[in-house]
C-alpha positions as CSV (number, residue, x, y, z in Angstrom):
1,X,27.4,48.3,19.0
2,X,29.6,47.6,21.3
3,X,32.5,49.9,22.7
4,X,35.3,49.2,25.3
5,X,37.5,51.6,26.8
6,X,41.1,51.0,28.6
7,X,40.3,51.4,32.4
8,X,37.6,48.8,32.1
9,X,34.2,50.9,30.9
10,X,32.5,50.4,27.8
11,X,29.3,51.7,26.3
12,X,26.7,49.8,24.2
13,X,23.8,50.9,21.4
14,X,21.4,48.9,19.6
15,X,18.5,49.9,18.0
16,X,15.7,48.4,16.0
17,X,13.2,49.4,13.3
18,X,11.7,46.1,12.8
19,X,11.5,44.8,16.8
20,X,9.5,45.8,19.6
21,X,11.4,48.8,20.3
22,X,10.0,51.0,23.1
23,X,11.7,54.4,22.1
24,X,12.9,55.3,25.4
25,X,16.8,54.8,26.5
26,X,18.9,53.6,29.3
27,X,22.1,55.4,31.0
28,X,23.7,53.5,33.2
29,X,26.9,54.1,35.6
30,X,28.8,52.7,38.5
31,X,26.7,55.4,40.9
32,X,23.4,55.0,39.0
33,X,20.9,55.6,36.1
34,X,18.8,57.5,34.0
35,X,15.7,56.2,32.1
36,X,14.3,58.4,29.4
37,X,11.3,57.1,29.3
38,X,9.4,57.1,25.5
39,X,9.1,58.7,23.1
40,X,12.7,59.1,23.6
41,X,12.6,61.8,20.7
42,X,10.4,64.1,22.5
43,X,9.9,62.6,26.3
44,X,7.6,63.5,29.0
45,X,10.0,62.6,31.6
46,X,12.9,60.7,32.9
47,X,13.9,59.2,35.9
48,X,17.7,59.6,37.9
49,X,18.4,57.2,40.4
50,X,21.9,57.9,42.0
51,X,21.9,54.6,44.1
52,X,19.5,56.1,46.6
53,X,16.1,56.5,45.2
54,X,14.3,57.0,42.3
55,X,13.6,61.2,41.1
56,X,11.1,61.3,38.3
57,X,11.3,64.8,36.4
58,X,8.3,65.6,33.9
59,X,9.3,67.8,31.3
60,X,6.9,68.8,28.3
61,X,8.9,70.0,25.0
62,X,7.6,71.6,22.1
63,X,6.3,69.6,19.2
64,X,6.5,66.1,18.1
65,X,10.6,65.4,18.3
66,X,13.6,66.9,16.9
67,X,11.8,70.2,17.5
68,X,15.7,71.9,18.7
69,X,17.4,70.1,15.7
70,X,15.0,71.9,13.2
71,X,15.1,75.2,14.7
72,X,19.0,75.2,13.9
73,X,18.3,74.1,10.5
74,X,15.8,76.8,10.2
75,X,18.3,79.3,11.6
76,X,21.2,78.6,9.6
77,X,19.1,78.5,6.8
78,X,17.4,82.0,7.0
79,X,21.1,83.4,7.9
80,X,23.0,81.4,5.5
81,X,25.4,79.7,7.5
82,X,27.1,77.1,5.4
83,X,27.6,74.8,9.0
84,X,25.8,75.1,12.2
85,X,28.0,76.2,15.3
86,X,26.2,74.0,17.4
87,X,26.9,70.9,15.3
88,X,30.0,71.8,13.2
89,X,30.4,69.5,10.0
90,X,33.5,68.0,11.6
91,X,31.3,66.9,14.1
92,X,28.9,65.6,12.2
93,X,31.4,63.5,10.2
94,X,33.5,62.0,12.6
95,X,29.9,60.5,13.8
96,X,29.6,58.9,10.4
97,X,33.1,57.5,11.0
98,X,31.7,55.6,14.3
99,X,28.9,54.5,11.8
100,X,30.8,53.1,9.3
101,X,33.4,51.3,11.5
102,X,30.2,49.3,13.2
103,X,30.6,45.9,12.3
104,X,29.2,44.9,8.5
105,X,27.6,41.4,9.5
106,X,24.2,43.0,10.7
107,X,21.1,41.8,9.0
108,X,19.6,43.9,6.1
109,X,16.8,45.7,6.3
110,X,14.0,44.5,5.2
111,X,10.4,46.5,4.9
């Protein structure tokens, strides 16, 4: 996916199921990057270069991935919220309207 804004920047995404995806992710700006290196769902560390030199920060997060994500689920759930205020459903459509207006030509899946 490809996005490009008025004053010049844009911002891309691809991901894979099927290729040889490393699960880590690449920020990138006009004064540097960040590399989160993989898994990218529950990473060791990541590295910030701001143009200078490279700062590696280790980091250690509880369980295998989405660990945050389910503990709001979990909360909501045992107080009955209808929505999380961390993630409102707003929110979580207006994603799903970047989704759908990717374009339709990509390949199928296949498994």
């Amino acid at each position: 996916m490809h996005w490009s804004y008025h004053d010049g920047r844009f911002a891309q995404l691809a991901s894979s199921l099927s290729g040889d995806d490393r699960r880590g992710a690449l920020i990138t700006g006009a004064r540097g990057r960040i590399v989160i290196h993989p898994p990218m769902q529950v990473p060791t560390k990541m590295t910030v270069n701001t143009g200078q030199a490279d700062e590696t920060i280790n980091t250690r997060l509880p369980g295998h991935g989405y660990g945050p994500e389910n503990a709001e689920v979990e909360h909501c759930i045992r107080t009955q919220l209808p929505e999380s205020s961390l993630v409102p459903l707003d929110q979580t459509v207006a994603v799903l309207d970047v989704l759908d207006d990717t374009p339709a030509d990509r390949a199928p899946l296949s498994l």
